[in-house]
C-alpha positions, 0 to 999 in steps of 0.5 A: 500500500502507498503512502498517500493511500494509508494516509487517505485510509488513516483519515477516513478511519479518523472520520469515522471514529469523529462521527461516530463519537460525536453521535453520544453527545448528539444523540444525548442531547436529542433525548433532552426534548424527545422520547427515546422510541421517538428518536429511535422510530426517527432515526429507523425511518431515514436509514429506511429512506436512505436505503430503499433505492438499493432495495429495488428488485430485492425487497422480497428477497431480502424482507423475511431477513431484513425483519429478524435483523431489523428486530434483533438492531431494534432491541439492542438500539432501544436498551442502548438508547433508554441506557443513554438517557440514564447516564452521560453520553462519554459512559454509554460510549465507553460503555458500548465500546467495551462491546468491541473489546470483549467481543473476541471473549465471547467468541472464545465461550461460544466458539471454544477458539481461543483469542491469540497472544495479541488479543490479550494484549490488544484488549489490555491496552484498550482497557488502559486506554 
């Protein structure tokens, strides 16, 4: 890989990691003068918008998964959003961060696949952080 190209992937990975972070404050600060099932139906209806046209000539094909799927993000986006509201946008971050960190554990009780040396240490220092 190029210079010029990792520096263009170093900047859209920090882009990501900005609108992400920005989106507790935000999303805490929404939840100040609406409800939290408000926010969320506001927040499902314009992905929905957003993302009908690629859905042309797949809606039924992809309807019976896109329900389950959608139901399981619903569930998780409600107790993540009802948690928000309880607490300050930098915790629910840090919080639903640790998500991330833990995940190559859970897979490790599920999958019975240990995480490599590097894991541990990855999530070490992440935890540090």
């Amino acid at each position: 890989m190029t210079l010029s190209k990792m520096r263009v992937s170093e900047l859209m990975l920090l882009s990501v990691a900005i609108v992400w972070g920005t989106s507790y404050g935000v999303a805490k600060g929404a939840l100040a003068f609406y409800p939290v099932i408000g926010f969320l139906s506001v927040r499902f209806i314009m992905t929905f918008v957003l993302l009908l046209p690629t859905l042309r000539g797949h809606l039924r094909s992809a309807l019976p998964s896109g329900l389950i799927l959608g139901t399981l993000l619903l569930g998780i986006f409600l107790c993540e959003t009802f948690g928000m509201a309880q607490t300050s946008a930098s915790n629910a971050a840090f919080l639903i961060s640790l998500c991330v960190v833990f995940t190559p554990f859970v897979e490790w009780l599920i999958f019975r696949q240990r995480p490599s040396v590097e894991m541990f240490v990855i999530t070490g220092v992440s935890l540090l952080g």
